[in-house]
Backbone as CSV, one residue per row, in Angstrom:
resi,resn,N_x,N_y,N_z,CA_x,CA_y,CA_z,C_x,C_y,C_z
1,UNK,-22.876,-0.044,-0.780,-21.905,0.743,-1.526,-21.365,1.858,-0.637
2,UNK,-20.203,2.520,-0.850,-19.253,3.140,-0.337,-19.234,4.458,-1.346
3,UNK,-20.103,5.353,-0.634,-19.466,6.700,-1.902,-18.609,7.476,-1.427
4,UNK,-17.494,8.273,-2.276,-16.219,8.706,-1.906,-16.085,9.906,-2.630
5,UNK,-15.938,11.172,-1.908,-15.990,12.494,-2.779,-14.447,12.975,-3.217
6,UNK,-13.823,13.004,-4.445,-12.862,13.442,-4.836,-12.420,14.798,-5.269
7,UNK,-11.295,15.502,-4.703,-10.949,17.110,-5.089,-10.382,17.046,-5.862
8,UNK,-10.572,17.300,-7.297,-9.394,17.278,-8.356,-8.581,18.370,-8.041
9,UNK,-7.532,18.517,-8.673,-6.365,19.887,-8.006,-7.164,21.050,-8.751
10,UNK,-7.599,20.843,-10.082,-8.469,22.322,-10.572,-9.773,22.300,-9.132
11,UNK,-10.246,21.899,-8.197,-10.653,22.219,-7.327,-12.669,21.500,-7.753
12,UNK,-12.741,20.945,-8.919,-13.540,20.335,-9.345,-13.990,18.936,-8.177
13,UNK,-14.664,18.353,-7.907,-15.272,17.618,-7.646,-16.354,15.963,-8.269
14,UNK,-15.538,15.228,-8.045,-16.013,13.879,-8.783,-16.190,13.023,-7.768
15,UNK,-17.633,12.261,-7.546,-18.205,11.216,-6.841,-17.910,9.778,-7.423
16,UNK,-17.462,9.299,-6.610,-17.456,7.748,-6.894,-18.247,6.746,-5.891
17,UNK,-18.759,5.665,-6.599,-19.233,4.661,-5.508,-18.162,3.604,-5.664
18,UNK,-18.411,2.247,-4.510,-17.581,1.223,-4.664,-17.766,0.439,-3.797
19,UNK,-17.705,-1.014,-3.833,-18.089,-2.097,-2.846,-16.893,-1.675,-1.637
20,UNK,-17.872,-1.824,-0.394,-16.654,-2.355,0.908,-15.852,-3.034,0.287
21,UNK,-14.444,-2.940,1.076,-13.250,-3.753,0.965,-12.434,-3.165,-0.636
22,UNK,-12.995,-2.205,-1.717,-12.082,-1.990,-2.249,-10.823,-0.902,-1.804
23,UNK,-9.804,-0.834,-2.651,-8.782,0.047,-2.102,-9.181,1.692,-2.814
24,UNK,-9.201,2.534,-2.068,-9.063,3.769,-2.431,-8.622,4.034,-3.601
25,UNK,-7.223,3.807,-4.161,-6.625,4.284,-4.880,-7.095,3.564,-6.495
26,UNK,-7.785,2.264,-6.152,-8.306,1.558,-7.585,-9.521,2.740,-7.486
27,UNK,-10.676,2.739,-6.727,-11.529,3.921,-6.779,-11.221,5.038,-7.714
28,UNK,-10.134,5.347,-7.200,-9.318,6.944,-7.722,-8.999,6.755,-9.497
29,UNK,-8.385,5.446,-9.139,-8.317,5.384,-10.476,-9.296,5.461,-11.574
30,UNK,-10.489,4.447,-11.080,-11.537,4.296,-11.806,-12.279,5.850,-12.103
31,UNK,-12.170,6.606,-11.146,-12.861,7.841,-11.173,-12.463,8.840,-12.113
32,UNK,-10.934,8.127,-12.723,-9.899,9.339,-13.551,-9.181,10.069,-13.080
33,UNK,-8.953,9.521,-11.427,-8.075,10.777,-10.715,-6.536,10.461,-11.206
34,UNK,-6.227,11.752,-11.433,-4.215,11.328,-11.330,-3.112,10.837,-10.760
35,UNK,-3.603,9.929,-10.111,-2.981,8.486,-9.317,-2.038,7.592,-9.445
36,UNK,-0.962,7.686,-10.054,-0.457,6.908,-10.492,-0.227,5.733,-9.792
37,UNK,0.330,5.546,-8.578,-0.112,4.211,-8.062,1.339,3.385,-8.848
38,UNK,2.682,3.948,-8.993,3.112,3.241,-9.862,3.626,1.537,-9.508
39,UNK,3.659,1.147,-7.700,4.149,0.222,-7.200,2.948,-0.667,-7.658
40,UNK,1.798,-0.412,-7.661,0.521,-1.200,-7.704,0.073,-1.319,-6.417
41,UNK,0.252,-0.562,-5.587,-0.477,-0.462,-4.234,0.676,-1.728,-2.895
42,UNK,1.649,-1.921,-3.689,3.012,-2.778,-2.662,3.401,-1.829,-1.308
43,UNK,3.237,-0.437,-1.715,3.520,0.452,-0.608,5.376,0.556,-0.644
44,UNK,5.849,0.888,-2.099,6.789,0.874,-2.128,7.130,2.427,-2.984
45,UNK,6.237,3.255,-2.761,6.031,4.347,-3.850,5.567,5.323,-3.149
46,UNK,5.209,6.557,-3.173,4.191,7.667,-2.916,3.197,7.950,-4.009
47,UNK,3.316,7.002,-5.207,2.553,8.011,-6.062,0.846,8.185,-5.925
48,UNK,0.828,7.410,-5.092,-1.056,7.416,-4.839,-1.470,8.337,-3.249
49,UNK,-0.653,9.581,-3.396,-0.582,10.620,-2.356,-1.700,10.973,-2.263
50,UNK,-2.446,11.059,-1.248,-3.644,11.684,-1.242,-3.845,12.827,0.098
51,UNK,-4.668,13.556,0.243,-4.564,13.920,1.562,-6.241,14.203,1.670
52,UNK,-6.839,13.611,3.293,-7.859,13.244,3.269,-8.163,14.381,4.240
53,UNK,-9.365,14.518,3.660,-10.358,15.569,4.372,-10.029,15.485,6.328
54,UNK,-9.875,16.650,6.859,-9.748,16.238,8.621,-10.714,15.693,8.987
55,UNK,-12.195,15.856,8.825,-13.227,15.717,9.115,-13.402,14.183,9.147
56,UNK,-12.491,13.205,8.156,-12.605,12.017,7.940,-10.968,11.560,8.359
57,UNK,-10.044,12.013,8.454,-8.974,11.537,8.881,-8.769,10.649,9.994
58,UNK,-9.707,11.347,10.875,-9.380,10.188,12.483,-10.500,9.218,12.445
59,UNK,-10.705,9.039,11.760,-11.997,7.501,10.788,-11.289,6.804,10.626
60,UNK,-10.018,7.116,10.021,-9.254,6.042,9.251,-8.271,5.007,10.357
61,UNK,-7.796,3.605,10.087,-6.820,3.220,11.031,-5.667,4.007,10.855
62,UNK,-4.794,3.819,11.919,-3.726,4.411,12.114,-2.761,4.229,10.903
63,UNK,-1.700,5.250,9.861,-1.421,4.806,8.952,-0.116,3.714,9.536
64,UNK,0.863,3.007,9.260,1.963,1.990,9.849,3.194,2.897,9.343
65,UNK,3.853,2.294,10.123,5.268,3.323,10.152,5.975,2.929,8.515
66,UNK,5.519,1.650,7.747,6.141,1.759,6.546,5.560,3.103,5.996
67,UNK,3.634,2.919,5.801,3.523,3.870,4.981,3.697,5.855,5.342
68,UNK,4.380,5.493,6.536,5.090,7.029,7.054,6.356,7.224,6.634
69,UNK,6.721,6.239,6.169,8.421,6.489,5.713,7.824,7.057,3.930
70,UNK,6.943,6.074,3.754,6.616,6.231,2.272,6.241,7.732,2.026
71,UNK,5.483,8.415,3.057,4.931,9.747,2.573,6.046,10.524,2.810
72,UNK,7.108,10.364,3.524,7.913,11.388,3.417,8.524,11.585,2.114
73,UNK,8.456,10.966,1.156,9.139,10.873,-0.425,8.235,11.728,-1.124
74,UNK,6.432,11.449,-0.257,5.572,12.618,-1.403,5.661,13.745,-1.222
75,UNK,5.526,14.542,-2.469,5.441,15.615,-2.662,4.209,16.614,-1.887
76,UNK,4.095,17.981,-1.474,3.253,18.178,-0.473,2.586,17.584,0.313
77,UNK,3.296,17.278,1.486,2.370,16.350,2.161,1.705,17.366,3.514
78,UNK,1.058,17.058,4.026,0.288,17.477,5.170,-0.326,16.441,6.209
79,UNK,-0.604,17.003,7.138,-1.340,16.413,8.715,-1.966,15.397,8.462
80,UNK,-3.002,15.398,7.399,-3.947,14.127,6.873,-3.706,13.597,5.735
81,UNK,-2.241,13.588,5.546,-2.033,12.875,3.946,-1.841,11.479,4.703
82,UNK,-2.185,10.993,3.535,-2.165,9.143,3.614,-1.841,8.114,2.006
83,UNK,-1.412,7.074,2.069,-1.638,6.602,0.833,-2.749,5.648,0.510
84,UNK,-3.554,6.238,-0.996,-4.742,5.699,-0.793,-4.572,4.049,-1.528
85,UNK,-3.158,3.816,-1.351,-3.207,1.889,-1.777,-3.216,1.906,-0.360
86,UNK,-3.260,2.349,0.687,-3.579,1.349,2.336,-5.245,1.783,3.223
87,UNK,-6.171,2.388,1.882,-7.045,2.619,2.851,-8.130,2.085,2.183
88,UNK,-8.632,0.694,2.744,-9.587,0.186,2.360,-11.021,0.586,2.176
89,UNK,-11.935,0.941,1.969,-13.023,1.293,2.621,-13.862,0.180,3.299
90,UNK,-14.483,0.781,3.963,-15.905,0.068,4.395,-17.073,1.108,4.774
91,UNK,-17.845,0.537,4.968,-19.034,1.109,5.239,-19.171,2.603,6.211
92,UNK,-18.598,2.428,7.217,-17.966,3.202,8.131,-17.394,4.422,7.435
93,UNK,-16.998,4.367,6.553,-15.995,5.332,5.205,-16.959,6.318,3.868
94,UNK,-18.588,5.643,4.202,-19.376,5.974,3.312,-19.173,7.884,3.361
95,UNK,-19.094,8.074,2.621,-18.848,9.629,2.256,-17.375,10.022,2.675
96,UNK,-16.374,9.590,2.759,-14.843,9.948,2.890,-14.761,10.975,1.854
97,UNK,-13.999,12.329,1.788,-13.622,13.249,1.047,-12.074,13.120,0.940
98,UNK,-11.428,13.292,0.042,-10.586,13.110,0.022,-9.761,14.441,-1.321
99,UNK,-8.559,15.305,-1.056,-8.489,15.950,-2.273,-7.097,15.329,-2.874
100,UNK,-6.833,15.597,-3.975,-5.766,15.051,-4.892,-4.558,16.392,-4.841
101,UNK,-3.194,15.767,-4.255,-2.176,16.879,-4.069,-2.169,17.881,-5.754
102,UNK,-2.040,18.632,-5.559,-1.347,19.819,-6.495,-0.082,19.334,-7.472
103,UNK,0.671,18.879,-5.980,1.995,18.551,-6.846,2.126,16.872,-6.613
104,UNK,2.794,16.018,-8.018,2.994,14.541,-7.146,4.087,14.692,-7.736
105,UNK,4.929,13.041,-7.541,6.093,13.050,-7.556,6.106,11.336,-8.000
106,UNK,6.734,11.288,-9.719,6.412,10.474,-10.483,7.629,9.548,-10.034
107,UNK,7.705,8.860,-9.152,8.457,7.852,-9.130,9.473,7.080,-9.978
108,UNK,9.122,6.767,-11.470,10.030,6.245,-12.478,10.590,7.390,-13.289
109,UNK,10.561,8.669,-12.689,11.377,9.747,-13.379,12.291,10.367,-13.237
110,UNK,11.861,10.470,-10.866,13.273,10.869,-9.997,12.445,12.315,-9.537
C-alpha cells in the first residue's frame, strides 16, 4: 500500500492509503478532497490541481508539456503544482504530501 498525506485548504490534514498504480486524484477523491476532476482524468481540464509538497516533487516523473499547458488554466498555481489525474503512485511515492489549492477553477462554469 501507498499512503498519501493530504492538506485540505482549512489547513487540516487527511491520510489516505491505496494500491500501487492507482491515480492520485481517484485517491483524492476517495479521501473527500475537493477535486473535481471534471474531464475524468483525460487531461483536458485543471480541475484536479494539486500542488505537491517540494520535498516530494522531484520523485515525481517529469510532468509532459500537455499537462503544462493544462496547469496554466489552474487557478494558483506554483513551482510544484501538478495534475493529480497524471500521477500514478507506486511504491516509491509511499508517503507523498500533497496540499489542495485555496482557489480552483470549475471548468463547466468559466
Amino acid at each position: 500500500m501507498v499512503d498519501v498525506m493530504f492538506v485540505a485548504v482549512d489547513g487540516s490534514r487527511v491520510s489516505a492509503r491505496a494500491e500501487p498504480g492507482s491515480r492520485l486524484l481517484e485517491v483524492a477523491q476517495n479521501a473527500g478532497m475537493p477535486l473535481e476532476g471534471t474531464c475524468e482524468g483525460q487531461m483536458a481540464c485543471s480541475t484536479c490541481h494539486v500542488i505537491v509538497s517540494p520535498d516530494w516533487f522531484g520523485k515525481l516523473p517529469p510532468a509532459s508539456e500537455e499537462e503544462e499547458d493544462m496547469l496554466d488554466l489552474a487557478a494558483g498555481v506554483t513551482r510544484t503544482s501538478r495534475l493529480s489525474c497524471q500521477i500514478q503512485l507506486t511504491e516509491a511515492l509511499d508517503g507523498l504530501a500533497v496540499r489542495i489549492p485555496g482557489v480552483v477553477r470549475d471548468m463547466q462554469i468559466g
